[in-house]
C-alpha positions as CSV (number, residue, x, y, z in Angstrom):
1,X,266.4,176.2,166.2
2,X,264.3,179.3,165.9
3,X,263.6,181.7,168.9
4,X,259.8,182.2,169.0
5,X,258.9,185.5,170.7
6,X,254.9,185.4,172.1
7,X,253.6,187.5,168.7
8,X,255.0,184.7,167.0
9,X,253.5,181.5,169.5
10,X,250.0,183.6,169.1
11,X,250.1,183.7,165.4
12,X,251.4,180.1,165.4
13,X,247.8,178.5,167.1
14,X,246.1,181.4,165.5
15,X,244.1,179.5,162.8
16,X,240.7,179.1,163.1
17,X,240.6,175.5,164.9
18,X,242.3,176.4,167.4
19,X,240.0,179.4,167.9
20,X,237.3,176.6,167.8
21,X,239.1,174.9,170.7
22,X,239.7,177.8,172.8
23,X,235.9,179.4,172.9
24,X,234.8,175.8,173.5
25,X,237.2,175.3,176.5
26,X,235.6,178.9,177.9
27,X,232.2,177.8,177.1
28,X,232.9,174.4,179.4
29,X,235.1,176.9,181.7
30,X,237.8,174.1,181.1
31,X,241.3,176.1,180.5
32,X,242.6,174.4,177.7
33,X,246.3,174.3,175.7
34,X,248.4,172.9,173.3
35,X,250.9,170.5,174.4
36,X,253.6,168.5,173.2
37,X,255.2,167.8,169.9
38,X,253.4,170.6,168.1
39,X,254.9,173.1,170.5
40,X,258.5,171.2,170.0
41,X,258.2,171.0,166.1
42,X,257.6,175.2,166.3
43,X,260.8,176.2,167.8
44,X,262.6,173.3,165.3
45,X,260.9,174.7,162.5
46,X,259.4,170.9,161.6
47,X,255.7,170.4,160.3
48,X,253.6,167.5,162.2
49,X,249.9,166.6,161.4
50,X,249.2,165.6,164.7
51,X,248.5,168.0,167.4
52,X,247.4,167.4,171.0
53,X,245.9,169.1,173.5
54,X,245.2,169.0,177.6
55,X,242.8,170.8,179.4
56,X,241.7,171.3,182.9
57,X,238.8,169.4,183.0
58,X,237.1,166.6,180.4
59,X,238.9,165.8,177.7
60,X,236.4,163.9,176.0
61,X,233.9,166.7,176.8
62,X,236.3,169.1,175.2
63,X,236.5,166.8,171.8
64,X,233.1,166.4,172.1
65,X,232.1,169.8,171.5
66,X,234.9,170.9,169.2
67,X,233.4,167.9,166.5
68,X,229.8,169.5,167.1
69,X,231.5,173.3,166.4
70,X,233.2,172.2,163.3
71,X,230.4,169.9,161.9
72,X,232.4,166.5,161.7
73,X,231.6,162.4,163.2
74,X,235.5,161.9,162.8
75,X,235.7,161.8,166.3
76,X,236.8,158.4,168.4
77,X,237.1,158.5,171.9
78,X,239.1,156.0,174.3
79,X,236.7,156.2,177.4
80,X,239.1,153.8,179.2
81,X,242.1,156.4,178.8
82,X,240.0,159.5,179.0
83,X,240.8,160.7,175.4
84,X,239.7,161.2,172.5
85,X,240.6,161.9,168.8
86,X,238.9,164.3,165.8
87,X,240.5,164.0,162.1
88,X,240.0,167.3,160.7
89,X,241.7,168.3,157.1
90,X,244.4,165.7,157.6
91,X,245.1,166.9,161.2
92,X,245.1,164.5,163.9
93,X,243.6,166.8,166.9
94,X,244.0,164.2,170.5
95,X,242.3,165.7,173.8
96,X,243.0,164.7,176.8
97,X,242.5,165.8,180.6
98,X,245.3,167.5,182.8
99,X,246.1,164.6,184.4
100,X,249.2,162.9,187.5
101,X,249.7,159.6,187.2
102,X,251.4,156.5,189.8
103,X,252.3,153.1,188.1
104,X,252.5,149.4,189.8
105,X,256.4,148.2,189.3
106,X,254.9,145.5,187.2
107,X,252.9,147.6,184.9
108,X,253.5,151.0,182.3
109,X,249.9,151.1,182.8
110,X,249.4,154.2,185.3
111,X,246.8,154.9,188.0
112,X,245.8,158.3,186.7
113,X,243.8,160.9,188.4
114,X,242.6,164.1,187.5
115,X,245.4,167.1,187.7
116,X,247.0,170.6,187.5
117,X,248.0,171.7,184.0
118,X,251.8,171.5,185.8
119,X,251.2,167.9,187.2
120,X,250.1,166.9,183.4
121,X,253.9,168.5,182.2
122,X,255.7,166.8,185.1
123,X,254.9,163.5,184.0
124,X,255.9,163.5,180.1
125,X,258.5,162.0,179.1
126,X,261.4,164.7,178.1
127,X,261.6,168.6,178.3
128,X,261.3,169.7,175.2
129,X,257.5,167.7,174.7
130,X,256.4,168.5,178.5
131,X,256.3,172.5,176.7
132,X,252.4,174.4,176.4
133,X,251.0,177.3,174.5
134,X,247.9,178.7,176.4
135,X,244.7,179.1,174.2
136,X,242.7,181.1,177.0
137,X,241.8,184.4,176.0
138,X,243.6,186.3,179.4
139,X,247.1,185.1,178.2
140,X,246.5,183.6,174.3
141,X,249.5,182.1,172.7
142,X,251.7,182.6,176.2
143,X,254.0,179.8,176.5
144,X,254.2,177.6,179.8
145,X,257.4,176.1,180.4
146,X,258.2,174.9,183.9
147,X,260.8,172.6,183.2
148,X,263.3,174.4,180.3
149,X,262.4,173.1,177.4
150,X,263.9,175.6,175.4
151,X,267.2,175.9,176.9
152,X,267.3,172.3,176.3
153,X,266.4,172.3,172.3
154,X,268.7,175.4,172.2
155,X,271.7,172.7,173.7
156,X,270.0,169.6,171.8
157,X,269.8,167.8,174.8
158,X,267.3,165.6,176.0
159,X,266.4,165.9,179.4
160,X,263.4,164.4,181.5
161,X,261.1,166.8,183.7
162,X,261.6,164.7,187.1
163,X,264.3,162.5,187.6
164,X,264.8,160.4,185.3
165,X,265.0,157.3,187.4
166,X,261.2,157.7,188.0
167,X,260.4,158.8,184.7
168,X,261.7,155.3,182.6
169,X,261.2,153.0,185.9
170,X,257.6,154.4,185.6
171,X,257.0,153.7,181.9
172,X,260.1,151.9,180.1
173,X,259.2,152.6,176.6
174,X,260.4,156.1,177.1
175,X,263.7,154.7,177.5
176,X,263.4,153.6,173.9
177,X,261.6,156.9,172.9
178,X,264.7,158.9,174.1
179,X,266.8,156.8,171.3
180,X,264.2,157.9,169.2
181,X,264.1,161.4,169.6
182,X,267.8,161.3,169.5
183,X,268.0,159.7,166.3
184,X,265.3,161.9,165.0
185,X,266.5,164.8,166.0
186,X,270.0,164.6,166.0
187,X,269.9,165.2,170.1
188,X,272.4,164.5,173.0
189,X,271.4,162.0,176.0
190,X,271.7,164.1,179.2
191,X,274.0,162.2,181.5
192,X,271.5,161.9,183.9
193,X,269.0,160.4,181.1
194,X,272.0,158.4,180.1
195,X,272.8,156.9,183.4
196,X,268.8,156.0,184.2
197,X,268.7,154.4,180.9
198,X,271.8,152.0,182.0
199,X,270.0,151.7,186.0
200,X,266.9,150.6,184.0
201,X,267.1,148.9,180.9
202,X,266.6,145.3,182.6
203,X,263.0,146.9,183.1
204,X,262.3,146.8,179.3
205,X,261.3,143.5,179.9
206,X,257.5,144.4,181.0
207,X,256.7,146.0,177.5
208,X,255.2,144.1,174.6
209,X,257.3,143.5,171.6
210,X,255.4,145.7,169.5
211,X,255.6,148.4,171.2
212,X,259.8,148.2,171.6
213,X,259.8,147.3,167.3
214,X,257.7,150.4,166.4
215,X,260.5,152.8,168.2
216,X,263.1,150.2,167.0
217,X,261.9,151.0,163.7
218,X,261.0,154.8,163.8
219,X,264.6,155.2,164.6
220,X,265.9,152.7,161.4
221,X,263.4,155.0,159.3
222,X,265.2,158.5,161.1
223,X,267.9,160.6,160.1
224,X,270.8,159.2,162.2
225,X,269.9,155.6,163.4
226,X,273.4,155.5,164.1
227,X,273.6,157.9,166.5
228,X,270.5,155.8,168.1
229,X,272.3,152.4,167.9
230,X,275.2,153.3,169.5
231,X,273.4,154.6,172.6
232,X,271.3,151.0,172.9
233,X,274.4,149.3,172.8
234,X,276.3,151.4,175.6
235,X,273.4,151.7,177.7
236,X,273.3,147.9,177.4
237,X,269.3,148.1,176.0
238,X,270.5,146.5,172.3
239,X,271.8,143.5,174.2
240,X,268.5,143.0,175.3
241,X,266.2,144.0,172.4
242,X,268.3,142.9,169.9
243,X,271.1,140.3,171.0
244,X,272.2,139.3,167.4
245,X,273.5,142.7,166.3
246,X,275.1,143.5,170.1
247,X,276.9,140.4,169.3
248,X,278.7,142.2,165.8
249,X,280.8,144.0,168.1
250,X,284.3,143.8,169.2
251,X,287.8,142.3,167.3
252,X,289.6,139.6,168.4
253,X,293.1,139.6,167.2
254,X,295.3,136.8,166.8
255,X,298.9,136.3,165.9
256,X,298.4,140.2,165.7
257,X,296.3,139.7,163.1
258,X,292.4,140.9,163.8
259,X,289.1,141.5,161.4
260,X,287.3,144.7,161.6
261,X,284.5,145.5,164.3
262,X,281.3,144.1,162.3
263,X,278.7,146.2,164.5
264,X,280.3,149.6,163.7
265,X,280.9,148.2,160.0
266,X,277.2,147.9,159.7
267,X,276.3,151.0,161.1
268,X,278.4,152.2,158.2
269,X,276.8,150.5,155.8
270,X,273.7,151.8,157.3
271,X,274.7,155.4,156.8
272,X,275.9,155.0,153.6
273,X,272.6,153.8,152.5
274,X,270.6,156.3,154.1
275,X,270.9,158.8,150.9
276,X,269.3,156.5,148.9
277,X,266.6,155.2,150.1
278,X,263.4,155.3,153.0
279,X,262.5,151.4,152.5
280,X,262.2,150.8,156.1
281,X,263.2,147.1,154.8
282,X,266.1,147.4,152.7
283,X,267.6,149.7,155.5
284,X,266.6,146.2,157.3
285,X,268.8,144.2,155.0
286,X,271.5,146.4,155.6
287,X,271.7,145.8,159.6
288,X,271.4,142.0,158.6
289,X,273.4,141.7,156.0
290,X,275.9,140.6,158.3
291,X,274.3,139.2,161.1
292,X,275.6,135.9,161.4
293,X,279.3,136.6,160.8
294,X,279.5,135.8,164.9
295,X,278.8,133.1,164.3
296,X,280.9,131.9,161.0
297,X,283.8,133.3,162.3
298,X,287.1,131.3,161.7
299,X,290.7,131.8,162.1
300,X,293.3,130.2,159.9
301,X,296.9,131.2,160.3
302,X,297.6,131.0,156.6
303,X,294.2,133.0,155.4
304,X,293.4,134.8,158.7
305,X,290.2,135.6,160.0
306,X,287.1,134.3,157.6
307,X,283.3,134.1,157.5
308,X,282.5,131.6,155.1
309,X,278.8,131.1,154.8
310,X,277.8,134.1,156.5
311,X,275.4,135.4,153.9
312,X,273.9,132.0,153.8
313,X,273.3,131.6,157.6
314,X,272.5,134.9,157.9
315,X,269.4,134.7,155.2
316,X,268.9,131.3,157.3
317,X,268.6,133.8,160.8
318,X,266.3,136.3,159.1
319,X,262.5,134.1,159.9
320,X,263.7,133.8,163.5
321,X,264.7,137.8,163.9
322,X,261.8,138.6,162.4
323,X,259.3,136.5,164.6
324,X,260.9,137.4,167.7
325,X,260.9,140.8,167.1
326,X,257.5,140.6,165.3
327,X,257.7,142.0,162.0
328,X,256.0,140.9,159.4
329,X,256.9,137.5,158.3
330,X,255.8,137.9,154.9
331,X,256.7,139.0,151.5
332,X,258.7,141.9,153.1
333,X,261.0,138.9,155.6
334,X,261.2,137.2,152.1
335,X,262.6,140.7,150.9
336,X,264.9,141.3,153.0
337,X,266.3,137.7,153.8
338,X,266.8,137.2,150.0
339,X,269.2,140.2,150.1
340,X,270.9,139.2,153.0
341,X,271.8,135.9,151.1
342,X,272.6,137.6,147.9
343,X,274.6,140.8,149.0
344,X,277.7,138.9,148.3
345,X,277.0,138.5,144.8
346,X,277.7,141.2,143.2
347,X,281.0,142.0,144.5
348,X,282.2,138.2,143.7
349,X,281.3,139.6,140.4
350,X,283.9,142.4,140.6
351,X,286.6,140.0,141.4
352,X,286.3,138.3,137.8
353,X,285.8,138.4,134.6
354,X,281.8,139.0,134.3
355,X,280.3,136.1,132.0
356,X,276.7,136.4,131.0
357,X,275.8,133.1,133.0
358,X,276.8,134.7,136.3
359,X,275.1,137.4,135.3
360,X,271.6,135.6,134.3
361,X,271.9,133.9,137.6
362,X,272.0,137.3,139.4
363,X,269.0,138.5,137.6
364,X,266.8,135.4,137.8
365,X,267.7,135.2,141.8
366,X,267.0,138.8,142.7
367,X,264.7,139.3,140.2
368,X,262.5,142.8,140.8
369,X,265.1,143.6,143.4
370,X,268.2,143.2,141.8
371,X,269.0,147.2,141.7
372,X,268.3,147.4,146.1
373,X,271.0,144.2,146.0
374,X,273.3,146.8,143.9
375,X,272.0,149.9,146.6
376,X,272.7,147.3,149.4
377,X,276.5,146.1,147.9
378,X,277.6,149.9,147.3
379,X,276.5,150.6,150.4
380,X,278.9,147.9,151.8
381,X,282.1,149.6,150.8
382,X,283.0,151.6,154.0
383,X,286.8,151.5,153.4
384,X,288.4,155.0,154.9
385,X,291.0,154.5,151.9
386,X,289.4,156.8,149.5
387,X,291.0,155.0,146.2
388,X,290.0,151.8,147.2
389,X,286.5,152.7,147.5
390,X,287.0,154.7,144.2
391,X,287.9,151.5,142.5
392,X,285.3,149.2,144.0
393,X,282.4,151.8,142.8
394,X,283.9,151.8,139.1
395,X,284.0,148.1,139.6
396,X,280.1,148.3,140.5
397,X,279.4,150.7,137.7
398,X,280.5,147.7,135.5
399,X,278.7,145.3,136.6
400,X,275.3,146.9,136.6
401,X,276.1,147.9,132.8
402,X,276.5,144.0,132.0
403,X,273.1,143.5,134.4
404,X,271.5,146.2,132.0
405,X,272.8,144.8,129.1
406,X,272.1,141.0,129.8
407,X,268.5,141.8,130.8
408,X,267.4,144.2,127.8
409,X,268.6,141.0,125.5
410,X,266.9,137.6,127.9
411,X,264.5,139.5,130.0
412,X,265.5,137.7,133.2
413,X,263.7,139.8,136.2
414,X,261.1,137.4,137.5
415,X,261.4,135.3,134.7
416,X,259.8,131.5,134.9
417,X,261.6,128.8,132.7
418,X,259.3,128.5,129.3
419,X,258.9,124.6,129.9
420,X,256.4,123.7,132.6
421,X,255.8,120.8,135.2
422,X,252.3,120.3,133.4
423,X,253.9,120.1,130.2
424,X,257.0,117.6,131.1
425,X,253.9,115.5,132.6
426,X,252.0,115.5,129.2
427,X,255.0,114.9,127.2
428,X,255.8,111.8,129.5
429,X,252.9,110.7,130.4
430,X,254.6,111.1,134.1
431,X,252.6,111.0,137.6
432,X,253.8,113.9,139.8
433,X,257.4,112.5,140.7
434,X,261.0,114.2,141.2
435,X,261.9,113.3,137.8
436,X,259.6,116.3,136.6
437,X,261.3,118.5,139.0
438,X,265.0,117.4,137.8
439,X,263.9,118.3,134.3
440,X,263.1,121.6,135.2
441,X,265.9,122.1,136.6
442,X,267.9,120.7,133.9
443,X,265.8,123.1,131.4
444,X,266.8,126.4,133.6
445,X,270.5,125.6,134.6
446,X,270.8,125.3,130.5
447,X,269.6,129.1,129.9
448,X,271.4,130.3,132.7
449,X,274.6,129.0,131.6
450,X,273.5,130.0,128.0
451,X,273.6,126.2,126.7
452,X,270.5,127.2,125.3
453,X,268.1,130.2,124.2
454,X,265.4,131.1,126.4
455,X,262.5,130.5,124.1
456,X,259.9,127.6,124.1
457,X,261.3,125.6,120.7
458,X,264.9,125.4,122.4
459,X,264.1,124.0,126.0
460,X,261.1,121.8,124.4
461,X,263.9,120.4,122.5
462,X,265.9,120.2,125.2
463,X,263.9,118.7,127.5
464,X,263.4,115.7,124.9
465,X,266.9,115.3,124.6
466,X,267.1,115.3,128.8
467,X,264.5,113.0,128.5
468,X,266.1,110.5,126.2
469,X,268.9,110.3,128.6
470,X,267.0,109.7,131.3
471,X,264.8,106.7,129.7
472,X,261.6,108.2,129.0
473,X,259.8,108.3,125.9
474,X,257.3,111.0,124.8
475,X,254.0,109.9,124.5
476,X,251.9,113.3,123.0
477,X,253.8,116.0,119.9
478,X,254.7,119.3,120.5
């Protein structure tokens, strides 16, 4: 963190919109600052493009003027929340009135009236974002900070300006922004924020889904989701948000034997994956990877504790997850349930001899994604046993040099089988029927397993012979 002294706020808001915004706040004789993240993202030395503003009076007004000064129409406003927004050079400037709000128990929808610039602080959610810069000429670029903000970035703390008890019964999203921040930031829970979280979680229940998944996934897409996972599950919030991966944790142990904790196992393999990529989905696939090994779980006293199947019911969970929660269920679910049902793959691969079959079969079944299945499966090694994990990622190295190798010579990624349904229906002289789709099948299983090569001439040829043996007769020539 970086102590700012006053010189250093004023030169900060010193560009020439926010001299725009301050002579248009003394033309209205509305006082007007900067609030918020902006302020935050100063002492942190972070860069935002959105910056927001309150002032004592209209904030629409405000925006109003500021668009006509600086000669743009990219200005919305939001009449029923008394805001309103101008897109200037990639900036996202928000105006808003100094406002105090009271909320119904049932609703995060507040009764808002107008308010000091104070009152406006008192009722953001944390410290560090309830901090101001003035932009009025008598004390330009002072900061106003009520409630500590600064002492609490200095400590990396998160804090709320009232108790907190108020602030996340009043609107519970901010329960799940305080996860957020912390995983963004790298910050501590205060105890108090901590304790309100655990008082109030059950409240969660009054906001939409959406809302909950966009912080669920701003803190996947952070630094440490780790750190913000592990305070939704001991606050008791994950259990409610997201049952299924609450449900990884814990060992059971029998006849002293017991399998590893699943939910900090995949909080490992989310870390380790973290380096490598900022697909919001494939950091998906790594928290599902394992989601249904609850449920698969089986002990044996000769073998132990096993989870046979889990990457199949897993990919078999992923439509439901996704539809609860409300992501997308499209091309991306498909994504990321298709690694969940192959991330076993390639480490089978490790364990034998690698043939060129098993390894067309990887590449035809993962096809464009086959190198985020290998991301994913390195990922996956989170061994403390530094050797062990040594050998596993030479045994990794291996297989994706037979993966390069087998592709550049059959071309496998997305590939479709040469033969056709329309052309097993001319040959035949066949009605739609599952014979057609047996031969197909019978066509690709035989370049997979490399009975035959993958070009036209061979599987036409073999589909004749398939054909013979199945008692039909061609009726048309190649």
């Amino acid at each position: 963190m970086k102590l700012l002294e006053n010189k250093e706020l004023k030169e900060a808001v010193s560009g020439k919109v926010f001299q725009v915004i301050s002579s248009c706040g003394e033309e209205l004789n509305q006082p007007v600052y900067v609030i918020g993240g902006f302020v935050r993202d100063l002492f942190l030395e972070r860069t935002g493009k959105d910056i927001d503003f309150v002032t004592a009076g209209s904030g629409i007004r405000l925006a109003e003027l500021v668009a006509q000064k600086i000669k743009t129409s990219n200005l919305a406003v939001f009449k029923n929340y008394g805001t309103a927004m101008i897109k200037h050079n990639d900036f996202e400037l928000e105006f808003v009135g100094a406002r105090k709000e009271s909320y119904n128990r049932n609703s995060r929808n507040p009764i808002v009236e107008d308010g000091t610039l104070e009152e406006d602080q008192i009722r953001r959610d944390f410290t560090i974002n309830a901090m101001a810069i003035s932009l009025n000429k008598s004390d330009y670029g002072t900061l106003i900070d009520p409630f500590g903000g600064v002492e609490d970035l200095k400590k990396r703390m998160l804090r709320t300006p009232q108790n907190p008890d108020i602030t996340f019964s009043d609107d519970p999203l901010r329960m799940m922004r305080a996860v957020r921040f912390a995983s963004q930031l790298n910050f501590n829970v205060s105890s108090e924020v901590f304790d309100a979280i655990i008082k109030n979680k059950e409240r969660i229940s009054i906001i939409s889904q959406e809302r909950i998944t966009d912080e669920l996934n701003k803190i996947i897409l952070s630094d440490y989701p780790s750190k913000g996972f592990k305070i939704l599950f001991k606050t008791g919030l994950l259990h409610l948000i997201f049952p299924e991966m609450a449900a990884l944790q814990g060992v059971e142990f029998r006849n002293g034997q017991g399998h590893k904790d699943n939910f900090y196992h995949t909080l490992g393999v989310l870390e380790n994956i973290l380096p490598n990529t900022d697909n919001l989905w494939l950091r998906w696939a790594a928290i599902l990877h394992d989601i249904a090994k609850p449920e698969t779980k089986r002990y044996y006293p000769k073998q132990g504790w096993t989870f046979h199947g889990h990457e199949d019911k897993g990919a078999r969970m992923v439509p439901a997850i996704f539809k609860r929660l409300k992501l997308p269920l499209d091309a991306k679910m498909k994504y990321v349930q298709k690694l969940v049902r192959l991330h076993l793959r390639p480490i089978a691969l490790t364990k034998e001899e690698i043939t060129d079959s098993a390894v067309r079969r990887i590449l035809f079944e993962a096809g464009e994604d086959v190198d985020d299945l290998m991301t994913l499966c390195r990922a996956d090694i989170t061994s403390k046993n530094e050797a062990k994990v040594k050998k596993f990622l030479a045994n990794f190295d291996r297989v994706e040099k037979k993966l390069k190798e087998v592709e550049e010579k059959d071309k496998l990624r997305n590939w479709q089988p040469p033969i056709t349904g329309e052309v097993i229906i001319e040959t035949f002289n066949l009605r739609p029927c599952k014979t057609i789709g047996d031969l197909k099948l019978a066509i690709r299983e035989a370049i997979l397993d490399g009975v035959i090569e993958n070009d036209y001439d061979s599987a036409y040829n073999y589909m004749l012979e398939k054909g013979r043996e199945m008692g039909l007769k061609p009726v048309v020539k190649k």
